[in-house]
TORLUMLO-122738 format. One record per residue (C-alpha): x, y, z; chain; residue in three letters. Coordinates in Angstrom, 2 decimals. Example, Ala and Ser with C-alpha at 12.3 -4.5 7.8 and 13.67 -1.06 7.14 Angstrom:
! TORLUMLO-122738
      east     north        up   chaine   residu
     12.30     -4.50      7.80        A      ala
     13.67     -1.06      7.14        A      ser
//
This chain:
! TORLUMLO-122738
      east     north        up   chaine   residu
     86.29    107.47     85.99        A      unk
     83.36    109.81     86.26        A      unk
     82.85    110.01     89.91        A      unk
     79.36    112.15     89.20        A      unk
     77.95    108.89     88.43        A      unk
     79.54    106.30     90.71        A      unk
     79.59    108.22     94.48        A      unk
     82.82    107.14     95.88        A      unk
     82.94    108.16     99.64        A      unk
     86.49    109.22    100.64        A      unk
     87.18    107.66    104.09        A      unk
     91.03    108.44    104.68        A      unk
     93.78    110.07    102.45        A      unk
     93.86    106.48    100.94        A      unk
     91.03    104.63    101.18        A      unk
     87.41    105.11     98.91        A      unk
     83.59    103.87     99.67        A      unk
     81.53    101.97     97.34        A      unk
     78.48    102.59     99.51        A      unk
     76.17     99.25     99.76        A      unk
     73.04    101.06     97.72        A      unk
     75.20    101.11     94.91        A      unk
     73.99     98.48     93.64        A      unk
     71.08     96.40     93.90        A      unk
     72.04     93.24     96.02        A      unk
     75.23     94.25     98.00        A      unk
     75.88     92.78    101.14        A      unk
     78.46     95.00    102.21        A      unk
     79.68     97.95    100.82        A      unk
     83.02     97.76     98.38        A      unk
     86.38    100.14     99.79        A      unk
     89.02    100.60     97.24        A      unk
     93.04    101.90     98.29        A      unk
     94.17    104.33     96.26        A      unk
     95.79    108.22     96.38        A      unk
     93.68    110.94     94.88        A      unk
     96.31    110.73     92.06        A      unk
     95.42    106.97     91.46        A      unk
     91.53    106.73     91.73        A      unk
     90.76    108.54     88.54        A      unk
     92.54    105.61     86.75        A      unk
     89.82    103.26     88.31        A      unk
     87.23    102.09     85.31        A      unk
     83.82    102.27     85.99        A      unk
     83.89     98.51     85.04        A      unk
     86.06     97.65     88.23        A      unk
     83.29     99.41     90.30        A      unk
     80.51     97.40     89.07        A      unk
     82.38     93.90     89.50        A      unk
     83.35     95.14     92.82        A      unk
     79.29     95.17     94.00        A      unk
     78.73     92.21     92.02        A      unk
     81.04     90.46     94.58        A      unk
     79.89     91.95     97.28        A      unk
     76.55     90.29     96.36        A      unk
     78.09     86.97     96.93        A      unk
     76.14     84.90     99.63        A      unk
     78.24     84.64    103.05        A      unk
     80.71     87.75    102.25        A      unk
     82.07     89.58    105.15        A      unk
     82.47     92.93    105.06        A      unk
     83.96     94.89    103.34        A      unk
     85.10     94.04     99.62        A      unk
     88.52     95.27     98.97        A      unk
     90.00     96.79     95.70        A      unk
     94.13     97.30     96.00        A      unk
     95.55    100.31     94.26        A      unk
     96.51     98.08     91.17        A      unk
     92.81     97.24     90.52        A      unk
     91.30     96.39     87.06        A      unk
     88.82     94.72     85.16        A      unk
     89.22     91.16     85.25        A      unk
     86.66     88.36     84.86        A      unk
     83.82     88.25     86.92        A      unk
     85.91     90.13     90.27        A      unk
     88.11     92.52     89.25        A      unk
     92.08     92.09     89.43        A      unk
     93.40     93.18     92.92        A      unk
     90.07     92.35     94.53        A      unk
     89.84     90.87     98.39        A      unk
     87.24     89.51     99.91        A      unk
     86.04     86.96    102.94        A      unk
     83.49     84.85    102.80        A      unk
     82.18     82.89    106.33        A      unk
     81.77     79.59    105.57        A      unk
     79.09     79.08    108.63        A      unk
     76.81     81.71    107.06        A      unk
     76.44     79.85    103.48        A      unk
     79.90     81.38    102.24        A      unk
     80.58     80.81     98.52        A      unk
     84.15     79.96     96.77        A      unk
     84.26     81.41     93.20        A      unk
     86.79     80.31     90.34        A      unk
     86.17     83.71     88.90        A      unk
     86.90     85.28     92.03        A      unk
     90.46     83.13     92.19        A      unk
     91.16     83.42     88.58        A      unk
     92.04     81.32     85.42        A      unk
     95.93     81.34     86.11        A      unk
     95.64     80.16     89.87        A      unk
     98.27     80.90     91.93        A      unk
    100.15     83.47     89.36        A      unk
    102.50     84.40     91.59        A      unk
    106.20     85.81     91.69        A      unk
    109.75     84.76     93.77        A      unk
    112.64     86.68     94.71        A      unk
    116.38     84.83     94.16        A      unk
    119.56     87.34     95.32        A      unk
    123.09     86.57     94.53        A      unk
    126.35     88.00     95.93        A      unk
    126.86     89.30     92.26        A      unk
    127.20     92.73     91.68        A      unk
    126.00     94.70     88.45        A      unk
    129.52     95.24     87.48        A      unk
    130.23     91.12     87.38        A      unk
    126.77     90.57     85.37        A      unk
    126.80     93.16     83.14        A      unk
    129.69     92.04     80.85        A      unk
    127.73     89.18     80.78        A      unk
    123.94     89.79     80.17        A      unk
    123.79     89.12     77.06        A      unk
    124.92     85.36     77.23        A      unk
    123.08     85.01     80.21        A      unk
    119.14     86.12     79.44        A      unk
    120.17     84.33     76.08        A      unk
    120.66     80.99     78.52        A      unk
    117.86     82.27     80.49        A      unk
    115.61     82.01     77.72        A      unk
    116.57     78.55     76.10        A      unk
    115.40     77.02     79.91        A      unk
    112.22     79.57     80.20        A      unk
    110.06     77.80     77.72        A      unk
    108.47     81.26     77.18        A      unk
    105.70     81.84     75.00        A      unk
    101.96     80.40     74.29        A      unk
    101.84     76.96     75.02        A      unk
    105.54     77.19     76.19        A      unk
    106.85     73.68     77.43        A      unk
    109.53     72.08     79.64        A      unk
    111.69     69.99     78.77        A      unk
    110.48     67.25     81.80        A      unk
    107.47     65.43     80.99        A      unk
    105.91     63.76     83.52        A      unk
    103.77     60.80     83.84        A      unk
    100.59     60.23     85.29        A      unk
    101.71     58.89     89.14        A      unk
    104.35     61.95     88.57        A      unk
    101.47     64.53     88.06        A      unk
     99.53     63.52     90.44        A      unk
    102.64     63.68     93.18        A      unk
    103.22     67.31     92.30        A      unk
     99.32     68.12     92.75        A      unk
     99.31     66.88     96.00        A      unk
    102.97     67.52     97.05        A      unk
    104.11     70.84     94.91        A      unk
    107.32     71.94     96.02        A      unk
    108.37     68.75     98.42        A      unk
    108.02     66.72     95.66        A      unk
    110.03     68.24     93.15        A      unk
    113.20     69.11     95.95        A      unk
    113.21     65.55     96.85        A      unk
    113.31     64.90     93.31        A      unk
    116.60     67.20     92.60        A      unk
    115.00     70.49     92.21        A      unk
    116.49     72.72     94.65        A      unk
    117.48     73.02     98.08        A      unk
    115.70     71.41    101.41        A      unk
    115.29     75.01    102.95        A      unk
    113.20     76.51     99.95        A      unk
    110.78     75.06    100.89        A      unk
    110.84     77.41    104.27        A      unk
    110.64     80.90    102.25        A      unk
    107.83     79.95    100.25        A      unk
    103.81     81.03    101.08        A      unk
    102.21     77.60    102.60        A      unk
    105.32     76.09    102.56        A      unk
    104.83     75.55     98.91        A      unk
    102.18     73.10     99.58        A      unk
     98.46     73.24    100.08        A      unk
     97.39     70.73    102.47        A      unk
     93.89     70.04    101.08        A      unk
     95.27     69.32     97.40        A      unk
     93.17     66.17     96.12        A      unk
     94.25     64.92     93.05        A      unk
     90.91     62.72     92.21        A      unk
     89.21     66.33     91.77        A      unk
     91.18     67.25     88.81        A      unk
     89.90     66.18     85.52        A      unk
     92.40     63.95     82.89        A      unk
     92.35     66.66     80.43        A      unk
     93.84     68.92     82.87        A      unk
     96.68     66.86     84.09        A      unk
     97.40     66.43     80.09        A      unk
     97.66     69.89     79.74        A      unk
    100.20     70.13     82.34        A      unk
    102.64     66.93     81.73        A      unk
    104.64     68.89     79.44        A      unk
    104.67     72.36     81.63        A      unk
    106.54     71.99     84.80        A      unk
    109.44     74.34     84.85        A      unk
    108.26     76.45     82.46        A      unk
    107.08     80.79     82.26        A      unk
    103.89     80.76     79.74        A      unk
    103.37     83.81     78.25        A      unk
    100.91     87.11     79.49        A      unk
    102.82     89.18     81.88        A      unk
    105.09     86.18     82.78        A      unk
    108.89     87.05     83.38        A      unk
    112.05     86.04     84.30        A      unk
    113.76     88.93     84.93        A      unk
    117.54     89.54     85.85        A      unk
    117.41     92.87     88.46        A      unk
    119.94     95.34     90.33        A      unk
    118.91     97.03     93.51        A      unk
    118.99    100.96     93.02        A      unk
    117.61    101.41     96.82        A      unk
    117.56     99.95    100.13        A      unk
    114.55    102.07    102.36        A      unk
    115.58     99.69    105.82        A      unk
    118.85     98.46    105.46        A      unk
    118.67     96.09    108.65        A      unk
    115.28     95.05    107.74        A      unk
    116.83     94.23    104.23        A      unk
    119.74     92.74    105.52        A      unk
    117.73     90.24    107.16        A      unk
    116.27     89.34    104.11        A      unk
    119.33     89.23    101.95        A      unk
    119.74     92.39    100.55        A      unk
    122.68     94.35    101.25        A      unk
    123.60     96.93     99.31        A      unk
    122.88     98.77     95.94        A      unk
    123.81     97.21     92.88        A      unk
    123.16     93.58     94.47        A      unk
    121.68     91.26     91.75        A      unk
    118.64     89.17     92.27        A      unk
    116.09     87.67     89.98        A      unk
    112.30     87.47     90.09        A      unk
    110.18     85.06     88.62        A      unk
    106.67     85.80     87.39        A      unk
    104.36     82.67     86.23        A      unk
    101.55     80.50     87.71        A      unk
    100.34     76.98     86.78        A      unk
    100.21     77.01     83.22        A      unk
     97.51     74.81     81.46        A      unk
     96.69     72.91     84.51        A      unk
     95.70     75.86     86.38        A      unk
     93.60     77.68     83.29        A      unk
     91.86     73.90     82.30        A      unk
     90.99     73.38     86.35        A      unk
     89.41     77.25     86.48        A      unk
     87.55     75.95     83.14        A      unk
     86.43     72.94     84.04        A      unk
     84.44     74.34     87.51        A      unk
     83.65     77.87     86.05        A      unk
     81.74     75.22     83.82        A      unk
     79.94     72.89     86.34        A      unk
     79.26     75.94     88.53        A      unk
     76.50     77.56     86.35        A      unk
     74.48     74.98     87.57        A      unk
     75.48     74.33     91.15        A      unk
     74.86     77.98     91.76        A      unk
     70.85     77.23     90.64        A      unk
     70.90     74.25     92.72        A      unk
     71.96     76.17     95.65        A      unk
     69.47     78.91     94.53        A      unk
     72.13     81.51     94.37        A      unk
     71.22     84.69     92.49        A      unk
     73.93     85.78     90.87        A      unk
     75.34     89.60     90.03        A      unk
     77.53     88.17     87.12        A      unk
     77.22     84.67     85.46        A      unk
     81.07     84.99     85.84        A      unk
     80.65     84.73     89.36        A      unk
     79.63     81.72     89.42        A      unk
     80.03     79.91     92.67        A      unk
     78.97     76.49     95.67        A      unk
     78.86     76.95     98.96        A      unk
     82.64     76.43    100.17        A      unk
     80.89     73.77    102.67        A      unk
     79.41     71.74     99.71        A      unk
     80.62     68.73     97.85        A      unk
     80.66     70.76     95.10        A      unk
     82.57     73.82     96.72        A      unk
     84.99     71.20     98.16        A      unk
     85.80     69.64     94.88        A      unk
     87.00     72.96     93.68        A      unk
     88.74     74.39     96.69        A      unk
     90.75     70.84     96.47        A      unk
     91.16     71.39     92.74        A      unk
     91.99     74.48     93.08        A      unk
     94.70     73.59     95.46        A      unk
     96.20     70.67     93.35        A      unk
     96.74     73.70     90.73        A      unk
     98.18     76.40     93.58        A      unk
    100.90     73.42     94.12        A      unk
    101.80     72.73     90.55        A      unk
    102.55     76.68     90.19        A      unk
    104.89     76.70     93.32        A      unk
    106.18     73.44     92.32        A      unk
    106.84     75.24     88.69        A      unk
    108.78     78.31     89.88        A      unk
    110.84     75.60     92.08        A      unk
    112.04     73.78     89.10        A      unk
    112.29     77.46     87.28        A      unk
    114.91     78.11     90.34        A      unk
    116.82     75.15     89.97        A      unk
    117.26     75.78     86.00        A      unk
    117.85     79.52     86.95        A      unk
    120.83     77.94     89.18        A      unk
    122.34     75.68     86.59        A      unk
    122.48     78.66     83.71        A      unk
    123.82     80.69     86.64        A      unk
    126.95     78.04     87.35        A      unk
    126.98     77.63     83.60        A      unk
    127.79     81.30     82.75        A      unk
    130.03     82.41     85.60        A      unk
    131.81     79.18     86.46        A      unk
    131.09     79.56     90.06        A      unk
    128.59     77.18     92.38        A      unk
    125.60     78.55     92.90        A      unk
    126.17     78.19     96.85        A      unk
    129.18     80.51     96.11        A      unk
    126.81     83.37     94.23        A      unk
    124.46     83.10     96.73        A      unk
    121.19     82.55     94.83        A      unk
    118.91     82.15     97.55        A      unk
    115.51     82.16     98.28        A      unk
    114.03     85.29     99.30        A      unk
    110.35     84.30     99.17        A      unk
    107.38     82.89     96.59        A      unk
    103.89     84.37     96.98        A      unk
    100.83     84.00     95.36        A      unk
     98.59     86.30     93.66        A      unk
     95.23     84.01     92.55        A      unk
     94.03     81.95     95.47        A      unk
     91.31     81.26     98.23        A      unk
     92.79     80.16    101.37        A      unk
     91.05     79.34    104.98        A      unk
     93.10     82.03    107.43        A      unk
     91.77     83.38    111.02        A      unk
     90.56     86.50    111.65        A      unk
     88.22     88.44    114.47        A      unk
     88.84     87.65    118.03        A      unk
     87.26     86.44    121.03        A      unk
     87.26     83.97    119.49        A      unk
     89.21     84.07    115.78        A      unk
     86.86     82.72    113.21        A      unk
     88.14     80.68    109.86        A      unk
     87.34     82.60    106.57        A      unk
     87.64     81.73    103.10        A      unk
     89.95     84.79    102.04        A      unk
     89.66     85.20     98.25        A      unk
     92.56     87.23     96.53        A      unk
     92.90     87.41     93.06        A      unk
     95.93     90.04     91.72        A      unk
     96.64     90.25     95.49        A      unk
     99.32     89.75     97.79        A      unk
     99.25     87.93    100.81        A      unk
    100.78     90.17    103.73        A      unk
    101.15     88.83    107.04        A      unk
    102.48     90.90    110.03        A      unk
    105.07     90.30    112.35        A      unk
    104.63     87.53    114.86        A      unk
    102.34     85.48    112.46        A      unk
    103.21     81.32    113.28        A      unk
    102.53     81.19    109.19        A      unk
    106.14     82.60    108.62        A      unk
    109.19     81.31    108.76        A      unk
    111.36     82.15    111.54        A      unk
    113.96     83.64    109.92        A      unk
    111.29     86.57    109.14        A      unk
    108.78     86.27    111.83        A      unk
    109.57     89.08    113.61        A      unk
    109.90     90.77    110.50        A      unk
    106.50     90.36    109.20        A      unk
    106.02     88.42    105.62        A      unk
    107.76     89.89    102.61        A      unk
    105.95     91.15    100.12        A      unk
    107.13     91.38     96.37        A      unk
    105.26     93.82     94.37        A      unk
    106.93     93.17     90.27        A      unk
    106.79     96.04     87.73        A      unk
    106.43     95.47     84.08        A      unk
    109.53     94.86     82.21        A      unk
    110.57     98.26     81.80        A      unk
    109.73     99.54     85.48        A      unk
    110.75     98.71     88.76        A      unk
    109.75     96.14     91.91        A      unk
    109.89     96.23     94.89        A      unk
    110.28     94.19     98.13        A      unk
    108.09     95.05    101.00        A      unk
    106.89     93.68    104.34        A      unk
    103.59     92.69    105.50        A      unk
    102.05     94.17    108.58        A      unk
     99.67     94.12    111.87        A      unk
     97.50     96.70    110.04        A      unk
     97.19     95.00    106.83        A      unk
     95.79     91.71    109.08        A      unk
     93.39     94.21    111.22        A      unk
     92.51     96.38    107.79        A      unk
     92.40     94.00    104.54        A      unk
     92.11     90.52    105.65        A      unk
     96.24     90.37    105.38        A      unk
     96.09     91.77    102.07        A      unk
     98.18     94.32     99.56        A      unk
     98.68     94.84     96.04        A      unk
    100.39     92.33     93.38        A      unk
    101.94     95.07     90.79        A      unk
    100.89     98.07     89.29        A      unk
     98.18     97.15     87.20        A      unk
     96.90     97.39     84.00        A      unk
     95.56    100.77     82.32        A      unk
     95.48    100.07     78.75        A      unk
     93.98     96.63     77.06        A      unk
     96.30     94.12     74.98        A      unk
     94.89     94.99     72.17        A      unk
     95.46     98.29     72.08        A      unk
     98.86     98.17     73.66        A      unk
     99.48     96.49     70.24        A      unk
     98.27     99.04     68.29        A      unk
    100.42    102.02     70.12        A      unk
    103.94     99.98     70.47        A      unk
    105.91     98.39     68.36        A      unk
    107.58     95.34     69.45        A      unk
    110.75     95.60     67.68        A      unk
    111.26     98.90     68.08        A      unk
    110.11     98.47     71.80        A      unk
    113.05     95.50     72.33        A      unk
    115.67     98.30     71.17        A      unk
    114.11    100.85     73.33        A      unk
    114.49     98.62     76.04        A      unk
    118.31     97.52     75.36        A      unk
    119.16    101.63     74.87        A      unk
    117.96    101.58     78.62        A      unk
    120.27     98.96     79.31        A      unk
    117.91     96.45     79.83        A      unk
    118.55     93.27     77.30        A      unk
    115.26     91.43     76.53        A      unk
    114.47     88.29     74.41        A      unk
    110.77     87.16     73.74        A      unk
    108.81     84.96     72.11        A      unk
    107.19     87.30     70.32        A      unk
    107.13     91.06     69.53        A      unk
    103.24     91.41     70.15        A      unk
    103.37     89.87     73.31        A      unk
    106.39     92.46     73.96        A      unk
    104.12     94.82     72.60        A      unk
    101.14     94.22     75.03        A      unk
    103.41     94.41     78.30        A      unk
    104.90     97.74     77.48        A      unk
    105.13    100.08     80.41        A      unk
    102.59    102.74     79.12        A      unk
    100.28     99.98     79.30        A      unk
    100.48     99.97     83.30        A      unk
    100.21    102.47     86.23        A      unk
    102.99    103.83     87.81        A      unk
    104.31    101.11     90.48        A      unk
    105.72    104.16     92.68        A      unk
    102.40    105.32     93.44        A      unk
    101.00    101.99     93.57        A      unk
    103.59    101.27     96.27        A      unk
    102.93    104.82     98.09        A      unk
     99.44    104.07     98.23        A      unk
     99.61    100.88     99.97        A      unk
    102.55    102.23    102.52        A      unk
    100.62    105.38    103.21        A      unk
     97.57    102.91    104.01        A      unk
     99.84    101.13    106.27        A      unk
     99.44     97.98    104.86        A      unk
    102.69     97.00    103.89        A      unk
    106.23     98.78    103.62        A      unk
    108.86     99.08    101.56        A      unk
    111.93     97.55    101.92        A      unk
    114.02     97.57     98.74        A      unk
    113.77     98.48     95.27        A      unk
    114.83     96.65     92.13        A      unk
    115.49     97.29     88.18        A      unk
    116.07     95.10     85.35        A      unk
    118.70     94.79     83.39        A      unk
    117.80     91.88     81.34        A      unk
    114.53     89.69     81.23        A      unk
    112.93     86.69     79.57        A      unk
    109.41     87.84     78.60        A      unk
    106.70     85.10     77.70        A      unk
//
C-alpha cells in the first residue's frame, strides 16, 4: 500500500484512520487494526470498499477493518460495521457475504499426539470419505422439503433431536445454533434445492477439517476451563458455512436489491453494496433469509461433528464419551445480527461482520455459563499449513469494535495466482514432510490455500491482543486435514 496516496492517520500502536474526506460520501470515517508490520499488506482496494461502506445510509461510527482484512465483494473481508435501524439503517448481502455464516468449531479429545499419530493416516483417510469435500461436495443425507425447511428455521435443535449429536452442543455454540428470526417462506425453491443434498458436508474454498495438537497453552486455568489441558492434546476444527443454500440466498437478494436500493433512493458507493432499509419488507425478507441460511451452516458443522464422532469410535475402538470429543465452541464469520450497544439507555444495532469474529466479554447473558465469566471464546483458524488459535473475547472489544475481532489471517495473494506459484502435488508432499497428512479434492484447490498465500496468523493474533480486543488462550497445529 502506498500510504502517499491514501492518508492513513495512526491513532494507537494498533489502530489506523481512514479520515471521512476520503472519500466523497462517508458518513463516518473507516479505522483499520493492524501493527506497523501488518498495514503495508493492506491493498488500496480494501481502503476504497472500506469508505464505500461507510457511505451506507444509517451507519454508526466508525467502520472497522480487522488485521486479516482483504478485498472481498462489495465490503471488504474482516470488515465491521453498525448500522441504527431508527436512523434509516441498511442490511447488505454484500456486506454479510455469499457463504453466510462461514464459520469454524473447536472439538478436543483426551487423545494425545502420541495415540493419533500411528494412526493419521487411516483416520484423515476416514475423515475424508464423510467430508464430502470439494465443489459441489454432497452428503450423504438428503432431505426433503418439510426436512429443509425444519433445519432453516430450527438449525442445530433440529438436527440433535434428530440423532446428530449431543443435547449440550447446542450450549457452546454462537446463538445457540439457532437464529430466532429464521423464516423459511423467504427462501426461494431453488435455494432449498441446492441445499437438500448438502447437510453435513465441507464445500470447497478455504473449508477444512483439520486434525490439530496443541504446541502452547498462554492461560492454563483459563484453558482448562475450556478443555484444554496440556500440550500435545488433540482437538479438531471445522471450517465451512452453508453451502449452496447460503451462496443461492446471497444471490437471490444481491439480485432484487439493485432495485430496492432505487426505490428507497439510496445512492450507492458500489453496486455491490446493494442494500433495504433493515426496517423494510424488503430488508426483513433478507435478514430472515439470511437467517434460515446462518442455521443451515450451524446445523451443517453439527452433523459434521457427529460424523467426526463416528470415524473417531471407528478408528480407535473407544466411545467417543471416553475420548472426550467435546464441544469447545462454533462461531460465525458472515452475519448481521441485532446486539445492544451505548448506554443510558443501550440501543439495538444491526452489527454487520463479514470475515469477523464475534467476541463477547465476560459477564455477557449471550454466553453460556460454563464461560461467562470467562468471556466468549474466540477461534481464529490458520491455513492448512499454519497454526490457530483459541482466544477469548473481551469488555474492550464490546466498548471498541462493536464485540468484534479477526476470523484468520487473511488472504495476501489471489487464487489464481496462488496456482501459478505452488504446485499441488508437490505442495501435499511438502505438507506430509512436515508431518502434516493431507487429502483433497483437488491439487489446485490445494494449490490456492497454500500458506504463502496468507499473512502470518502470529501477527494477526498480536495485533488484535495488543488492541485488547481479544486474548490468546491456546495454540494449535495440524497434523492431518481434509481440505475442500
Amino acid at each position: 500500500m502506498d500510504q502517499r496516496h491514501f492518508p492513513l492517520r495512526q491513532i494507537s500502536p494498533t489502530i489506523w484512520e481512514l479520515p471521512l474526506g476520503f472519500k466523497k460520501g462517508m458518513r463516518v470515517p473507516g479505522k483499520i487494526i493492524a501493527t506497523k508490520k501488518l498495514i503495508p499488506q493492506v491493498e488500496s482496494e480494501v481502503l476504497e470498499q472500506l469508505a464505500n461502506t461507510a457511505a451506507l445510509p444509517g451507519v454508526v461510527e466508525p467502520v472497522w477493518a480487522m488485521p486479516d482484512t482483504h478485498v472481498g465483494y462489495g465490503a471488504p473481508v474482516g470488515a465491521v460495521f453498525a448500522t441504527d435501524p431508527d436512523q434509516n439503517g441498511v442490511i447488505s448481502p454484500g456486506a454479510v457475504g455469499f457463504d453466510i455464516n462461514c464459520g469454524i468449531r473447536l472439538i478436543t479429545t483426551k487423545l494425545e499426539e502420541k495415540e493419533v499419530k500411528p494412526k493419521i493416516e487411516q483416520l484423515v483417510d476416514q475423515l475424508f470419505s464423510i467430508a464430502g469435500a470439494g465443489v459441489g461436495g454432497r452428503s450423504n443425507l438428503k432431505l426433503n422439503q418439510k426436512e429443509i425447511e425444519a433445519v432453516a428455521n430450527q438449525g442445530v435443535k433440529w438436527v440433535i433431536d434428530h440423532g446428530f449429536g449431543r443435547e449440550e452442543d447446542r450450549l457452546f455454540c454462537e446463538e445457540s445454533g439457532q437464529m430466532s428470526n429464521a423464516k423459511p417462506k423467504d427462501v426461494s425453491s431453488f435455494a432449498f434445492e441446492r441445499g437438500k443434498r448438502q447437510l453435513g458436508s465441507l464445500g470447497s474454498g478455504n473449508h477444512y477439517l483439520e486434525v490439530q495438537k496443541v504446541i502452547e497453552i498462554f492461560d492454563p486455568a483459563k484453558a482448562k476451563t475450556l478443555g484444554v489441558f496440556k500440550k500435545d492434546q488433540i482437538a479438531i476444527m471445522i471450517h465451512c458455512g452453508s453451502r449452496g443454500f447460503g451462496h443461492q440466498i446471497a444471490t437471490d437478494y444481491l439480485q432484487k436489491f439493485g432495485s430496492v436500493a432505487q426505490k428507497y433512493r439510496i445512492k450507492l458507493a458500489d453496486r455491490q453494496l446493494a442494500c433495504a432499509p433493515i426496517n423494510s419488507k424488503e430488508g426483513q425478507a433478507y435478514f430472515s433469509a439470511m437467517a434460515c441460511a446462518a442455521n443451515y451452516a450451524f446445523a451443517n458443522r453439527q452433523v459434521l461433528t457427529a460424523k467426526i464422532r463416528q470415524v473417531f469410535e471407528k478408528v480407535f475402538k473407544k466411545s467417543d464419551q471416553e475420548m472426550g470429543l467435546d464441544l469447545i465452541y462454533d462461531v460465525a464469520h458472515n452475519i448481521a445480527k441485532l446486539e445492544a450497544y451505548f448506554s443510558n439507555p443501550k440501543k439495538q444495532l444491526l452489527v454487520h461482520r463479514k470475515g469477523a469474529t464475534r467476541a463477547f466479554g465476560p459477564g455477557n447473558s449471550a454466553l453460556p455459563e460454563k464461560y461467562r465469566r470467562l468471556g466468549q471464546p474466540v477461534l481464529i483458524g490458520g491455513s492448512m499449513e499454519t497454526f490457530s488459535y483459541l482466544m477469548l473475547g473481551t469488555k474492550k472489544a464490546e466498548e471498541l469494535t462493536f464485540s468484534s475481532t479477526c476470523h484468520g489471517s487473511g488472504r495476501t495473494m489471489s487464487r489464481s495466482m496462488a496456482k501459478k506459484m505452488v504446485q499441488g502435488r508437490i505442495l501435499e508432499q511438502e505438507l506430509k514432510n512436515k508431518g502434516i497428512y493431507i487429502r483433497t479434492a483437488s491439487y489446485a484447490g490445494l494449490a490456492e490455500e497454500a500458506g504463502i498465500a496468507y499473512k502470518n496468523i502470529d501477527d494477526v493474533v498480536d495485533a488484535v491482543s495488543k488492541t485488547g480486543i481479544c486474548l490468546p488462550i491456546a495454540k494449535l497445529a495440524p497434523i492431518g486435514n481434509v481440505k475442500g
